[in-house]
C-alpha positions as CSV (number, residue, x, y, z in Angstrom):
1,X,16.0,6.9,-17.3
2,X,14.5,3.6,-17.1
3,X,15.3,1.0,-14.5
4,X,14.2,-2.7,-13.0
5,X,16.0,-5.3,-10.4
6,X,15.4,-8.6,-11.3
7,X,15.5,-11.2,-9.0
8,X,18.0,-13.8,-8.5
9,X,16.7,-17.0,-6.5
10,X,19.0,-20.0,-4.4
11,X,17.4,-23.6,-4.8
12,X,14.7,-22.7,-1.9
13,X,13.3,-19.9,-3.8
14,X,14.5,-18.0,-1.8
15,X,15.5,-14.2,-3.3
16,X,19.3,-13.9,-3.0
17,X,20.6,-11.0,-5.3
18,X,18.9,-8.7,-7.9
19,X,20.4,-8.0,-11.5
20,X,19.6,-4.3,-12.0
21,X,18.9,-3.1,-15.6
22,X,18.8,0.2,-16.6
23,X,18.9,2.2,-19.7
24,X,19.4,6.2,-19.7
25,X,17.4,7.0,-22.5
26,X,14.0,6.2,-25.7
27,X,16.6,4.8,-28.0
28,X,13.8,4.4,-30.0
29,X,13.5,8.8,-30.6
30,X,17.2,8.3,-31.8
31,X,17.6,5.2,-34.0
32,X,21.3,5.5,-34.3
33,X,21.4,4.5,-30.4
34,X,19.7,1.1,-31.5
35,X,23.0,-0.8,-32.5
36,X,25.0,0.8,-29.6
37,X,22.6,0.8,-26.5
38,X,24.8,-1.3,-24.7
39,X,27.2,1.9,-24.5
40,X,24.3,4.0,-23.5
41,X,25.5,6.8,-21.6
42,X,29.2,6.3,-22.9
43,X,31.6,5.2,-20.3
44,X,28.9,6.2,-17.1
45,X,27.4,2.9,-15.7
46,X,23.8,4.2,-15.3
47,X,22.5,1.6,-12.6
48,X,24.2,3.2,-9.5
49,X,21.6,6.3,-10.2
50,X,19.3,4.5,-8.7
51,X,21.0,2.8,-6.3
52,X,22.8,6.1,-4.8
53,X,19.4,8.0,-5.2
54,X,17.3,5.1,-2.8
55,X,19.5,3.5,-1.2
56,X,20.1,-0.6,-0.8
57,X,17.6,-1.3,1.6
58,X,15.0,0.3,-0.3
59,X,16.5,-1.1,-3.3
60,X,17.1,-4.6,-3.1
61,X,16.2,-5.3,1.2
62,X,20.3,-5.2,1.5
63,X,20.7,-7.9,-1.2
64,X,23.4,-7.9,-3.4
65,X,22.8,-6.5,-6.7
66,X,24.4,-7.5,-10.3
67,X,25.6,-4.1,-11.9
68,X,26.2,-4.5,-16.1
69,X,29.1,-3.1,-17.4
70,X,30.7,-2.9,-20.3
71,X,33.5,-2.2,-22.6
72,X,33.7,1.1,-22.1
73,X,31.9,1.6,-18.5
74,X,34.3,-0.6,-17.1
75,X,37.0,1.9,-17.1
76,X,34.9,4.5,-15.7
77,X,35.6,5.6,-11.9
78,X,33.3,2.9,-10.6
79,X,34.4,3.5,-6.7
80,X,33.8,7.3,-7.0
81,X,30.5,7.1,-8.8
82,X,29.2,4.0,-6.4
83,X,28.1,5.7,-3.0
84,X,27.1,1.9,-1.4
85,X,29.9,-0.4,0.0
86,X,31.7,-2.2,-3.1
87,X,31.2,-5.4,-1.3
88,X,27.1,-5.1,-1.9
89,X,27.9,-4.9,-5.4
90,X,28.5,-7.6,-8.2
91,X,29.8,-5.8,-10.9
92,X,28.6,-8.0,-14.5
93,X,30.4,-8.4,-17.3
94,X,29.9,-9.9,-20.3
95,X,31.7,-10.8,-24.0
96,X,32.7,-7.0,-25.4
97,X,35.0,-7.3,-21.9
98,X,37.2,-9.5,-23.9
99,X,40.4,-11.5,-22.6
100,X,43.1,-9.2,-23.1
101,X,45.5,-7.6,-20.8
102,X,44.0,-4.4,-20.4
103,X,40.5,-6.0,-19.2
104,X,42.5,-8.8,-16.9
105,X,44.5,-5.7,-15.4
106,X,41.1,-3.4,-15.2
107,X,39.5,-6.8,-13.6
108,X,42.1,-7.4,-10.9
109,X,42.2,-3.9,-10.3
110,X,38.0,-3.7,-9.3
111,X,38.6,-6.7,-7.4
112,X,41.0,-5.5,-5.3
113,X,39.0,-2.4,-4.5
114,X,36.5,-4.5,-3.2
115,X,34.1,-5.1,-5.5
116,X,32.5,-8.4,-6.5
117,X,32.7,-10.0,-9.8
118,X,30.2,-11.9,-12.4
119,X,30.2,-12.7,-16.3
120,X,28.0,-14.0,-18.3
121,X,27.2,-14.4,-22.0
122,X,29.8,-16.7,-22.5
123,X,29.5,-20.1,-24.4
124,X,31.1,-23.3,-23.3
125,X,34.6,-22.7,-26.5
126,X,35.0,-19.6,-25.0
127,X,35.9,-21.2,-21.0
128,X,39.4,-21.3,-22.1
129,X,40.4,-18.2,-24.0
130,X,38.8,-16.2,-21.0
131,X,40.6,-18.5,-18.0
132,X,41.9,-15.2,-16.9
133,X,39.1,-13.4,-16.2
134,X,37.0,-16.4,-14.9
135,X,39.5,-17.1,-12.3
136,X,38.9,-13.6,-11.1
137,X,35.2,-13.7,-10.6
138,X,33.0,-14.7,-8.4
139,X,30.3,-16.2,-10.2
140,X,29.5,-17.2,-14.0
141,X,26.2,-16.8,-15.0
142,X,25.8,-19.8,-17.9
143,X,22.5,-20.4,-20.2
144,X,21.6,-23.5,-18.5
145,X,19.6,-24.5,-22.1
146,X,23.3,-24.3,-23.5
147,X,25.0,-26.5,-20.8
148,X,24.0,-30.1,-22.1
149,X,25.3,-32.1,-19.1
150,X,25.8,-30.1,-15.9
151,X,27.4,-32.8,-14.2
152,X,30.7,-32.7,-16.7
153,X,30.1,-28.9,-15.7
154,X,30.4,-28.6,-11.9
155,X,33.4,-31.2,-12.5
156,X,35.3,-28.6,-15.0
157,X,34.2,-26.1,-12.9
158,X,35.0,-27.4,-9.1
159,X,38.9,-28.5,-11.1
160,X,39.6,-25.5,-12.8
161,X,37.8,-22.8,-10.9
162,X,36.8,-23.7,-7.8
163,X,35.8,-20.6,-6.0
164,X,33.7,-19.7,-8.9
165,X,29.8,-19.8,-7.9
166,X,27.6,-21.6,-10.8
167,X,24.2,-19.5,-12.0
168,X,21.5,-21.0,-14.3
169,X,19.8,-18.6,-16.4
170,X,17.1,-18.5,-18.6
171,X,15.0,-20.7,-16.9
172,X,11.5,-21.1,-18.4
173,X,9.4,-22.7,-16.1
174,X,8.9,-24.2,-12.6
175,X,9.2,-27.4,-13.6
176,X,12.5,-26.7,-15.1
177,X,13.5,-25.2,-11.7
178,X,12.7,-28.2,-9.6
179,X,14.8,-30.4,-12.1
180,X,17.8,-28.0,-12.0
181,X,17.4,-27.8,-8.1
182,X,17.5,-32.1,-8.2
183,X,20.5,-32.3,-10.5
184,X,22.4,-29.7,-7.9
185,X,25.4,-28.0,-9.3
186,X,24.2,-24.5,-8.7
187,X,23.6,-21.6,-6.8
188,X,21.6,-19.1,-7.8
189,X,18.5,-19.2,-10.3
190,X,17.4,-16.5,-13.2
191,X,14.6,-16.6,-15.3
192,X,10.8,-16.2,-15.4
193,X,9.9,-18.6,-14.2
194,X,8.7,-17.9,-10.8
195,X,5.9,-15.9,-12.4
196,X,4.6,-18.1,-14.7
197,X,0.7,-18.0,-15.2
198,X,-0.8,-21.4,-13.8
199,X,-2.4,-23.3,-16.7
200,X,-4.1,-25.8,-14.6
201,X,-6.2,-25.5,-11.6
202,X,-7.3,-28.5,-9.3
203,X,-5.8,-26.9,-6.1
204,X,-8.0,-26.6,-3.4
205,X,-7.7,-23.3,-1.3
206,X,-7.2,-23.8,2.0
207,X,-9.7,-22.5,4.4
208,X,-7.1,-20.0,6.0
209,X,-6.7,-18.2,2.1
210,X,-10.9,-19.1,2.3
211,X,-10.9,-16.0,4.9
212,X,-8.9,-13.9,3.8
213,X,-10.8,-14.2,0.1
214,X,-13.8,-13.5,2.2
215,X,-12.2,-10.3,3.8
216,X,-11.6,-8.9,0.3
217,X,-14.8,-9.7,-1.2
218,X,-16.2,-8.1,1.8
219,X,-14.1,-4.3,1.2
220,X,-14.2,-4.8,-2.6
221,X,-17.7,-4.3,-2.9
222,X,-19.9,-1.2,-2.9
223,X,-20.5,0.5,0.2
224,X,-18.6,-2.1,2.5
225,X,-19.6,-1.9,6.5
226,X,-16.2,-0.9,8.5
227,X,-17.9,-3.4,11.4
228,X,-18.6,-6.3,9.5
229,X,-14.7,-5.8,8.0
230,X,-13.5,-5.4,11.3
231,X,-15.1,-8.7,12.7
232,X,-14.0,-10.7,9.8
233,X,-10.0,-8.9,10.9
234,X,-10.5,-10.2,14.0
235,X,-10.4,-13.8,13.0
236,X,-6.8,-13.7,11.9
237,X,-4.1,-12.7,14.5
238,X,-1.6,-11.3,12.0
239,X,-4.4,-9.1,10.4
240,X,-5.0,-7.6,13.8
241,X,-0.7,-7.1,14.2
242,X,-0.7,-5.3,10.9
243,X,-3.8,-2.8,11.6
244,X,-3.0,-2.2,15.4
245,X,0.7,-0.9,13.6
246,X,-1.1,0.8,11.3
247,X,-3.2,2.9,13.2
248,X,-0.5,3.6,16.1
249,X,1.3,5.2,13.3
250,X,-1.1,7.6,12.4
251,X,-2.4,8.4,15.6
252,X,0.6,7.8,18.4
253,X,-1.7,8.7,21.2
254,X,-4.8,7.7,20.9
255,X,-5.9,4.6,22.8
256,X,-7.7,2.0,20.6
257,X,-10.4,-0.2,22.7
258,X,-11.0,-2.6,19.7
259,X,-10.8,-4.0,16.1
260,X,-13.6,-1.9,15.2
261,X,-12.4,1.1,16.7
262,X,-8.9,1.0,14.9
263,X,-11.0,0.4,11.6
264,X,-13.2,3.2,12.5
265,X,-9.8,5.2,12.8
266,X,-8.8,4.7,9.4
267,X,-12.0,5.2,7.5
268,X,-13.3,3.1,4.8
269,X,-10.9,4.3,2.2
270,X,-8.0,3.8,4.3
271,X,-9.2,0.9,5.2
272,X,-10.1,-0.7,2.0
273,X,-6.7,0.1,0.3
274,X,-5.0,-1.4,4.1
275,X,-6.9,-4.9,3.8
276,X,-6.1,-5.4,0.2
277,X,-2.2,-4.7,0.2
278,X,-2.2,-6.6,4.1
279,X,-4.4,-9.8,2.8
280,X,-2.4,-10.1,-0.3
281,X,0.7,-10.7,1.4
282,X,-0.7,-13.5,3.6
283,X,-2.1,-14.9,1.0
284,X,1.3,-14.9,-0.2
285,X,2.9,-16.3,2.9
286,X,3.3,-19.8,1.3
287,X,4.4,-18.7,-2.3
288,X,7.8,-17.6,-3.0
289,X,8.6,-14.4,-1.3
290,X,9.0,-12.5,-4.4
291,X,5.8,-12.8,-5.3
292,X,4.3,-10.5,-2.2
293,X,7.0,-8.0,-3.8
294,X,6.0,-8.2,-7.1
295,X,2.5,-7.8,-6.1
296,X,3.0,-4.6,-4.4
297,X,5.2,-3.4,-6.2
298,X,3.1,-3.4,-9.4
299,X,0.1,-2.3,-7.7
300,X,1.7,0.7,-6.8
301,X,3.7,1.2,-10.0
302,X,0.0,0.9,-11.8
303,X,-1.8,3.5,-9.3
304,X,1.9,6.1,-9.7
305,X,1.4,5.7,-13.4
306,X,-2.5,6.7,-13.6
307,X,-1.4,10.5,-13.9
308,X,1.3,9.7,-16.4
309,X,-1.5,8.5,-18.6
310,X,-3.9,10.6,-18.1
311,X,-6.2,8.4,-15.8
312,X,-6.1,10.0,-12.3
313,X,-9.8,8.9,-11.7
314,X,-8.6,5.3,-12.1
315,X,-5.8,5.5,-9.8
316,X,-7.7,2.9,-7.2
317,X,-8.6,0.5,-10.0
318,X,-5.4,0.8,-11.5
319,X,-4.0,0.0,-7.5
320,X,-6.1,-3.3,-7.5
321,X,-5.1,-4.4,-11.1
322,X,-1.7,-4.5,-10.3
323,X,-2.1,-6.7,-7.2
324,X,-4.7,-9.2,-8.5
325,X,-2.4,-9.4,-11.5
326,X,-0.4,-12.4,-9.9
327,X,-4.0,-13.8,-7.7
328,X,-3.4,-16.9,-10.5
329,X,0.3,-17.5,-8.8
330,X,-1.1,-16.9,-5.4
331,X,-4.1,-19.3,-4.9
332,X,-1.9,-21.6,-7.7
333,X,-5.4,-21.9,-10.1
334,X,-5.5,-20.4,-13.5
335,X,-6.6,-16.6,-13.5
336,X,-10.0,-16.8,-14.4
337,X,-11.0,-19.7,-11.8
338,X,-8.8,-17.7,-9.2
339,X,-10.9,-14.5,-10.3
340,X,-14.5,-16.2,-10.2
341,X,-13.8,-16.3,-6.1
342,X,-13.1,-12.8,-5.8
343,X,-15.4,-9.5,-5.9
344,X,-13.6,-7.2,-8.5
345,X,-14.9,-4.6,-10.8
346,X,-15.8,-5.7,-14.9
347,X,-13.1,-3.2,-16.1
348,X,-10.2,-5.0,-13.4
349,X,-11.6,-8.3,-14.7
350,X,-11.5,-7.5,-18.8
351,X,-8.2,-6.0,-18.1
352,X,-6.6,-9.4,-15.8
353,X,-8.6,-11.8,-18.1
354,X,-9.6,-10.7,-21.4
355,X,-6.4,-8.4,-21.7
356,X,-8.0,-5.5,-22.9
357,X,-9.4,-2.2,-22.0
358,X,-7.6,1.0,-20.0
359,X,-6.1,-0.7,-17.4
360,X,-4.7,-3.3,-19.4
361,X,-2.7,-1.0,-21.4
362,X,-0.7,0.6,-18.1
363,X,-0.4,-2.7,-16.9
364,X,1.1,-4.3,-20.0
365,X,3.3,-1.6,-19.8
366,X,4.4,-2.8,-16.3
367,X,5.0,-5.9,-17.3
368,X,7.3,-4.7,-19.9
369,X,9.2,-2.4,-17.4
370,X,9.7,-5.0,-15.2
371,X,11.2,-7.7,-17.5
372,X,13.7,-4.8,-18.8
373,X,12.4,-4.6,-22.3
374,X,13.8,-1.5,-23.0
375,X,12.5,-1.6,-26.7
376,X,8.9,-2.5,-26.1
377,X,8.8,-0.1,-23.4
378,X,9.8,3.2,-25.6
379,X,7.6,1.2,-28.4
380,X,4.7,2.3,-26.1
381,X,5.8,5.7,-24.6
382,X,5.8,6.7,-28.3
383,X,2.4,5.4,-29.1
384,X,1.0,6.8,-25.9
385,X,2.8,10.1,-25.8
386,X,4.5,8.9,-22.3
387,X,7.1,10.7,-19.9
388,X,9.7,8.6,-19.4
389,X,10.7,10.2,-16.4
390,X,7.2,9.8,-15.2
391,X,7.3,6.5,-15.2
392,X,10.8,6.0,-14.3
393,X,10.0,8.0,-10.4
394,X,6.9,5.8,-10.2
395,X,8.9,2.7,-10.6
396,X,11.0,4.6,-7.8
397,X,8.4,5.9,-5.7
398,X,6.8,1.8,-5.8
399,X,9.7,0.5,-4.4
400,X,10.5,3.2,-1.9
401,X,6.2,2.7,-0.1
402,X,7.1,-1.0,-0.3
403,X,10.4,-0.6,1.7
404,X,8.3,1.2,4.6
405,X,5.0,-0.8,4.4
406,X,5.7,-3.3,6.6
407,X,8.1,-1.5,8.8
C-alpha cells in the first residue's frame, strides 16, 4: 500500500486538517487498474489502514483528517471498518458521488452516524444540481483558480449554504496565499505552496539562526569535539531543554553535572544525529509549523528507505538529505546561498543542488510519495526494482519517531 496526509492550512498557516491519500496497490504492474484506480480496492476505503494501524496522534497530532471516497466505497461499512471516533473524520467526496437519491440517502445516513462531511471536484454549473448533497456537508473544497470572484462566492454561499465551510485549493504559491488570506472568504488552505523553493535571497539570517548554523557546521564535520559542541549547546536555553530530555531518557538515574557531561552521555554519534533533527526545528520555529514536520519526516523517510534501495551504508547521508532538503524554506534564501553557510558533504550537496547522484534518486522518490503521485511513484519502483511495502512501513515508521521525538 501506499499512503501520504497532506496538509490543510487556516489563514495563519497554521496546520488545521490533513487530506490522506492512499492507493492499495503498483497500478502500473496491472494496466487495466489505470482507468479505474479511483475504485482501487473495490468498495474498501483503503486510508483507515493507516489510520487504525497508528493511530490519530501519530497520524495527523489529533487533527482532523479528509478520507476520499467514492462511488462505490461510500457504501462500504465505513463505521465498522473506522476504529477512530467518526467525528475526527471528514469523509470526501467528490463528482462519481452524484446527486441522486441513493447518494443523498447514503449521505444523510454517514452524517447522522457522526461523521463529517466534504466534497470537492465540483465546478461552479454543477452548485445547483447537487444542492442536496452540499447542504449536507460541512465543507466544499473549490479550485480557487476556477472561482473568478470570491466575493459573489461567500455571498452564494453564506445565502444558500450557510453552515458550509469554504476551502481554496490548488494554490500555487505564497504569494497567492497572502492575496486569498486579504480577500477573506475562506477557511482552510490546500496547495503547494507552503513548500515552494525560494527563488530570491536578500534575507539576512538573524544571529539566533547564525548559532545554531554554527552548531551544525560544528557536528557536520569530520571528527567533531563533543566539548566544543557542548559549549556552543550551552548558548541556547531550548538546546539545553531538549538534550537534558534526551539523556534522562536513556539513562533515568544517572545524575548529569553539565552540558558536556550529558553530551559525553550520548556519544558523538548520538549526538550528531540529536543536534541536527533538534537545531532544525528551531531553525524552524518562525516558519510555518509544517515545515519542522516535513523536515523530519523526510529525513527519516530517506534514512528508512536506504535498505529498500540497497544503500544501508548511506543511511546517515540519506538522514541529512532529507532534512537539509527544505534549509532553502528555512533560512528563506535560495538553496544554494542557504547551502554555502552550512558544512555538508559533496554527495548531500550534488544531490540538494545539482539534483543528481544516489541520494537524489531516494529523495526524488520522497518527494513524489509525499505529493501522492501514485503514478510516478510505481514509475520508479519499477525502474529501481522497489518493494512497495518497504517503502510504504518507512513512510509509517517516519511518522511514528516523529510523534515521540519531542515527547
Amino acid at each position: 500500500m501506499l499512503a501520504t496526509l497532506i496538509p490543510l492550512f487556516d489563514e495563519s498557516l497554521t496546520v488545521s486538517a490533513y487530506s490522506l491519500f492512499a492507493q492499495k496497490n503498483n497500478n502500473l504492474l496491472n494496466p487495466a487498474l489505470l482507468g479505474t484506480g479511483a475504485n482501487d480496492a473495490g468498495g474498501q476505503i483503503i486510508g483507515f489502514d493507516i489510520i487504525n494501524s497508528i493511530g490519530m496522534d501519530t497520524a495527523s497530532e489529533n487533527k482532523d483528517i479528509f478520507v476520499p471516497v467514492n462511488n462505490m466505497s461510500i457504501f462500504s461499512d465505513i463505521k465498522n471498518e473506522c476504529k477512530v471516533p467518526p467525528k475526527s473524520i471528514i469523509l470526501l467526496m467528490d463528482r462519481s458521488i452524484t446527486p441522486d437519491t441513493m447518494y443523498v440517502e447514503r449521505v444523510k445516513e454517514l452524517k447522522s452516524q457522526g461523521f463529517k462531511l466534504a466534497i470537492r471536484k465540483l465546478d461552479v454549473p454543477d452548485f445547483e444540481p447537487y444542492r442536496e448533497i452540499i447542504s449536507l456537508v460541512d465543507l466544499i473544497i473549490l479550485d480557487h483558480k476556477k472561482i473568478a470572484n470570491i466575493d459573489a462566492a461567500k455571498v452564494y454561499f453564506g445565502k444558500v449554504y450557510p453552515n458550509v465551510k469554504l476551502v481554496a485549493g490548488n494554490i500555487e504559491s505564497m504569494e497567492k496565499f497572502d492575496a486569498l488570506v486579504e480577500k477573506g472568504g475562506y477557511t482552510y488552505y490546500e496547495g503547494e505552496f507552503y513548500r515552494m523553493p525560494v527563488s530570491k535571497g536578500d534575507t539576512e539570517v538573524s544571529p539566533l539562526k547564525v548559532n545554531y548554523i554554527e552548531l551544525l557546521n560544528l557536528v557536520n564535520a569530520p571528527d567533531f569535539e563533543l566539548t566544543k559542541a557542548a559549549d556552543v549547546i550551552g548558548r541556547d536555553t531550548a538546546l539545553v531543554i531538549d538534550l537534558l530530555k534526551m539523556v534522562n531518557r536513556m539513562a533515568v538515574n544517572s545524575e548529569i553535572t553539565s552540558i558536556r557531561h550529558a553530551a559525553a552521555m550520548l556519544g558523538q554519534r548520538e549526538l550528531k544525529k540529536w543536534i541536527n533533527t533538534a537545531v532544525t526545528h528551531q531553525l524552524c520555529s518562525d516558519r510555518p509549523s509544517e515545515i519542522t514536520r516535513l523536515s523530519l519526516i523526510r529525513a527519516k523517510f530517506c534514512e528508512n528507505l536506504a535498505p529498500v534501495f540497497e544503500k544501508a551504508d548511506k543511511s546517515n547521508e540519506l538522514f541529512l538529505t532529507g532534512l537539509f532538503s527544505v534549509i532553502d524554506l528555512i533560512l528563506n534564501k535560495p538553496m544554494k546561498d542557504a547551502l554555502n553557510m552550512v558544512y555538508l558533504p559533496k554527495e548531500i550537496m550534488e544531490a540538494l543542488i545539482d539534483k543528481k547522484g544516489d541520494l537524489y534518486k531516494v529523495l526524488s522518490l520522497v518527494g513524489q510519495y509525499e505529493q501522492a503521485n501514485w503514478q510516478e511513484v510505481s514509475r520508479l519502483m519499477i525502474v529501481d526494482k522497489l518493494d512497495m511495502d518497504g517503502i510504504y512501513e518507512a513512510y509509517v515508521n517516519a511518522m511514528s519517531w516523529y510523534a515521540k521525538l519531542f515527547n
